[in-house]
N, C-alpha and C positions, 0 to 999 in steps of 0.2 A: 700367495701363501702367507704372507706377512698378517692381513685383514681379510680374509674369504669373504668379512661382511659390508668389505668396501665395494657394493654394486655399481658406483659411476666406474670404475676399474672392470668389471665384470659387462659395463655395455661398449666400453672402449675395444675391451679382445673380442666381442661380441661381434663389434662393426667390422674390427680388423679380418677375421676370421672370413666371414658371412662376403666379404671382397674377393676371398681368392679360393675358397675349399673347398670338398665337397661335401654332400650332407650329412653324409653319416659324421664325418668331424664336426660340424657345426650342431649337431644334435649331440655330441659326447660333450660340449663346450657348453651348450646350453643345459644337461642335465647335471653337470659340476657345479654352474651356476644354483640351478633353484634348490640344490640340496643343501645351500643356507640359509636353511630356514631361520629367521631371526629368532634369537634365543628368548625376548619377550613379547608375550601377547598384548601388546599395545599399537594401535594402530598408527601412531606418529612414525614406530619400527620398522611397519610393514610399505609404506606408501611410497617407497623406492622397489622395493624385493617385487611387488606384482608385479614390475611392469618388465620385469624376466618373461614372468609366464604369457604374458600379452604379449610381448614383441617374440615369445616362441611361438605361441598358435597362429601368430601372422607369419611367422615365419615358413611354419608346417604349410598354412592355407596357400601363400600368393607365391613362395619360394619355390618349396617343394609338390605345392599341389598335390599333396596327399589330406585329404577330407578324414580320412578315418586315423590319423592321426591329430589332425588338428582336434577332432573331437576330444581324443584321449585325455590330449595337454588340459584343455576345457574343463572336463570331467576331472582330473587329477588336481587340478588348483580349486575346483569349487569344494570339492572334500577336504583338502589340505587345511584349507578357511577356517579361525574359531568362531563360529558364527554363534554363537553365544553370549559372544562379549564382541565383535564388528563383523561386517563383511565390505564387502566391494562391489555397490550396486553396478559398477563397468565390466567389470566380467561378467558377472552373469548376463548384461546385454550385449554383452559384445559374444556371448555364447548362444544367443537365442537369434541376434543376429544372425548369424556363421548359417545355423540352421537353418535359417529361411532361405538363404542362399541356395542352400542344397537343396530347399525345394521340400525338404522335411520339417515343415509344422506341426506336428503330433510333438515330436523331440523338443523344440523350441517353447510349446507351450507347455510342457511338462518341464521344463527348464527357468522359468519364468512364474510358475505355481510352485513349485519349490524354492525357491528364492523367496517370494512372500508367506510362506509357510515356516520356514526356518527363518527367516531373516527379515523383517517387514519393515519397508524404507518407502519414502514418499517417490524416489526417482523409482524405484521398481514397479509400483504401482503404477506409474503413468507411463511407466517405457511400454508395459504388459497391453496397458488402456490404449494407448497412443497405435499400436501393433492390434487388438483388435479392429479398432475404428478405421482402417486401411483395408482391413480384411472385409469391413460393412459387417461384423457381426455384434448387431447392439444389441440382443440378447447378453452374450456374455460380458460386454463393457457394462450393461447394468451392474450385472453380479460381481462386477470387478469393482465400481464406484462403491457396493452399497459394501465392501468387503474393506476398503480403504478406508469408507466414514465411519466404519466400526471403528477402524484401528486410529485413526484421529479428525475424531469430530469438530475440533477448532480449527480445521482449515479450512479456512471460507473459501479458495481459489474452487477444492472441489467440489465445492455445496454449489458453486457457481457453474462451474463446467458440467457437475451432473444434471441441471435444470438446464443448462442451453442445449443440450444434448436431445432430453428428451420436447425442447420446443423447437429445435430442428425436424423432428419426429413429428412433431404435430399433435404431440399429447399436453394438449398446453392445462389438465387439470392435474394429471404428474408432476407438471416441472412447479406447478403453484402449489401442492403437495411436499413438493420435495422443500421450496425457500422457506414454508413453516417451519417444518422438520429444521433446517436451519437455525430460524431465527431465534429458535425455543433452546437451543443450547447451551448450555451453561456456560462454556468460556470460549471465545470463539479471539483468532490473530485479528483478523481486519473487519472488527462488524460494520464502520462504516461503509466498505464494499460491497457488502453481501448485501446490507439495505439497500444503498444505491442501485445495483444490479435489481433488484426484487422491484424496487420503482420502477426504475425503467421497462421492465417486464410489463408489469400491469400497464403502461403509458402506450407501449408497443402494443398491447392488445383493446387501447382504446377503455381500457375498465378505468373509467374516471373515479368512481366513488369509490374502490376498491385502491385505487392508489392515495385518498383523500385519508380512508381509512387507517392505510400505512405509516403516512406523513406524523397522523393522530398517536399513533401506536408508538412510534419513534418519539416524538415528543414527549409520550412521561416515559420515556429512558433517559433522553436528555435536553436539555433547552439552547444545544450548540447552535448559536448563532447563524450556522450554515443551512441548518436545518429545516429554520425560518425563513430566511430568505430564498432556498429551493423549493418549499412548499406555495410561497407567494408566488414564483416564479412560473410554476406549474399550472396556480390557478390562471393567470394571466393569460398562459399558452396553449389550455383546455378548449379554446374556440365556442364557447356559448357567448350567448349575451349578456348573462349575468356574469361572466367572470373578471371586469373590473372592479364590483364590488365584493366582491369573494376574496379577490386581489387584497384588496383596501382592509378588511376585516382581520385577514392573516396578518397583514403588517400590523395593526390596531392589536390584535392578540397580543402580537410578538413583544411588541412595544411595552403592555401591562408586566408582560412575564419577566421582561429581562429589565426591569426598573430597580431589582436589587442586586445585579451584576455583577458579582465584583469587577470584572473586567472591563472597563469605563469603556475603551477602545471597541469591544464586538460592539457594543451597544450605539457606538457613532456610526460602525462598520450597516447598522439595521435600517437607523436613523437618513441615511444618505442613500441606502438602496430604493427606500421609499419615496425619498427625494428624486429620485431619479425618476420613478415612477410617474409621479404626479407628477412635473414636469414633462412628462409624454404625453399622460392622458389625463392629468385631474384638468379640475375647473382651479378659475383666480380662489375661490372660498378653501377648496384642500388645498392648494400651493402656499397660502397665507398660513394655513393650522399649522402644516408641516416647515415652512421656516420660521414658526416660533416654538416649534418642540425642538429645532437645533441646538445644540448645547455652545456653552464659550469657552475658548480655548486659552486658558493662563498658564503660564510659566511660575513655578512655585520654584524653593529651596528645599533643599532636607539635608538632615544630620548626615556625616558619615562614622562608621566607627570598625577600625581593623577588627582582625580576628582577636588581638589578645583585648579588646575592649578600648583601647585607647583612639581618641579623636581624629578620624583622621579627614575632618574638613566639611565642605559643601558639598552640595551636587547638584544642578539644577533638573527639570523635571517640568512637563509638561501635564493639566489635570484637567481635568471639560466638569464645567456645572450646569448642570441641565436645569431646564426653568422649570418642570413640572415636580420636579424634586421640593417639598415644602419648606424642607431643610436647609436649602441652597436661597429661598428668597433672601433673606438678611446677606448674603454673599451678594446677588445681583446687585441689589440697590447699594452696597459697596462699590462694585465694580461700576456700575452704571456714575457713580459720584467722581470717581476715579478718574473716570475717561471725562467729564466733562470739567472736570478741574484741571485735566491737562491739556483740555482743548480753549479755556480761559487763558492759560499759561501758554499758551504758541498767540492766541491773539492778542495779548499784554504783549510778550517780546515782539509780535510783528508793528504792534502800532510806536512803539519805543521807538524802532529804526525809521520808520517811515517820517520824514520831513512834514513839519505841520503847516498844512498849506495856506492858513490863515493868516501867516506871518507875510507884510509887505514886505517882501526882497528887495526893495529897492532903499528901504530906511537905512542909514547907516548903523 
């Protein structure tokens, strides 16, 4: 009486109650309950308050075992909903649920199309989808996919699930239909996924040049490092005979493209994958090319400076000078002077300690 809108209070009498009464008290106790309705439509209000109406239609279903009330409770919270401004994609599957229980799918899928009609959520759509594909009617999970990617075309999970769908099917010029449709869209969550998926597709159906094409196609969107070395990686594992040098070309590309990198590091990251390579299958003449395109690895300093601008010291830092870099020659032959003036200086100090054996030991 104090907070009617105290619901952890409202499941405690709930529990208490539902231990020892019988139902018509436990259905007077739950209908005092949902009649506080939270006084704002905001859903942080409500996400306590539904789970009145859910533990009542379990209640009605598995307590009382009356179905045509459980329906009611169903029916009377999915109305109650501002579905305008939220809803609660759990009930409505925990109501279409209920109904398949009962064995009435007509009710369930008309419980399920209103929900994404009035209220359109990615869990609804896949609970709906998830509920045909059980049922084997891929007729209507098309129209359910292609009704989803209306509603949001930047998720690449379902650009994916709808192409595996229909190559499960066996309509494999569909689902390569469907990853264009994809790819062509304008902002998409994970495109790295949705390409990789789309490779793989083509690699799985053996379409080499059609995956070659891809790789091509991804490449002037981006020059990610990964992207290169997956493409190499593919030629290699295409099973022709020309595909070591296919192999070797791709890295050779890579190698041109990514020389103005900012990112020193992917560019070692290309450099050693190739090295790897050639060390399985080059000859001595590519393992020679390829350990003098390695870059050297020096340890530099740099400024540091806080946020109000003031000094605040060293930091050291580690920086690769690649030899094919023009601009990095005057560095080598630096460094290359460097190491052998300090390899003068360890043989100076070593011959300093070492006893000069020319000297008779025996002269006083």
């Amino acid at each position: 009486k104090a907070n009617p809108h105290n619901y952890d209070a409202w499941f405690d009498y709930l529990r208490l109650v539902e231990s020892d009464a019988d139902a018509d008290t436990v259905r007077e106790v739950y209908e005092r309950a949902i009649a506080n309705v939270p006084p704002l439509q905001e859903k942080r209000h409500w996400k306590r308050y539904i789970y009145l109406w859910i533990n009542y239609a379990l209640y009605e279903e598995l307590e009382a075992k009356d179905p045509e009330r459980t329906r009611q409770v169903y029916q009377a919270c999915v109305e109650l909903l501002p579905h305008k401004k939220f809803t609660f994609a759990k009930i409505w599957l925990l109501y279409a649920q209920f109904e398949i229980r009962q064995k009435n799918l007509p009710l369930a899928r008309r419980a399920l199309g209103t929900s994404i009609g009035k209220c359109p959520k990615n869990k609804l759509f896949k609970g709906y989808i998830e509920l045909e594909l059980q049922l084997r009617e891929f007729d209507r999970c098309r129209k359910l996919y292609e009704k989803f990617l209306e509603f949001a075309p930047e998720n690449c999970t379902s650009w994916i699930k709808f192409a595996e769908l229909e190559t499960i099917l066996g309509d494999i010029d569909r689902a390569r239909a469907i990853y264009e449709l994809a790819i062509g869209q304008p902002r998409l969550d994970m495109p790295e996924v949705l390409w990789k998926s789309y490779i793989d597709f083509e690699i799985e159906q053996e379409e080499y040049e059609n995956t070659r094409n891809l790789y091509r196609r991804l490449l002037q969107r981006t020059q990610h490092v990964k992207v290169w070395i997956s493409f190499a990686q593919f030629e290699l594992s295409a099973g022709k005979e020309e595909n070591l040098p296919r192999c070797r070309q791709v890295y050779e590309e890579a190698n041109k493209a990514m020389r103005n990198c900012e990112e020193k590091e992917e560019r070692v990251m290309l450099l050693e994958s190739w090295r790897n390579f050639e060390q399985e299958f080059g000859t001595d003449t590519t393992k020679e090319r390829i350990n003098k395109l390695m870059p050297e690895k020096i340890k530099k300093r740099r400024k540091l400076q806080a946020e109000d601008g003031s000094d605040a010291g060293w930091e050291e830092y580690y920086d690769y000078i690649f030899p094919e870099d023009t601009a990095n020659q005057p560095n080598l032959k630096l460094l290359a002077m460097a190491k052998l003036w300090k390899k003068q200086q360890q043989e100076s100090e070593a011959a300093e300690t070492d006893p000069d054996k020319d000297i008779d030991e025996s002269q006083p």
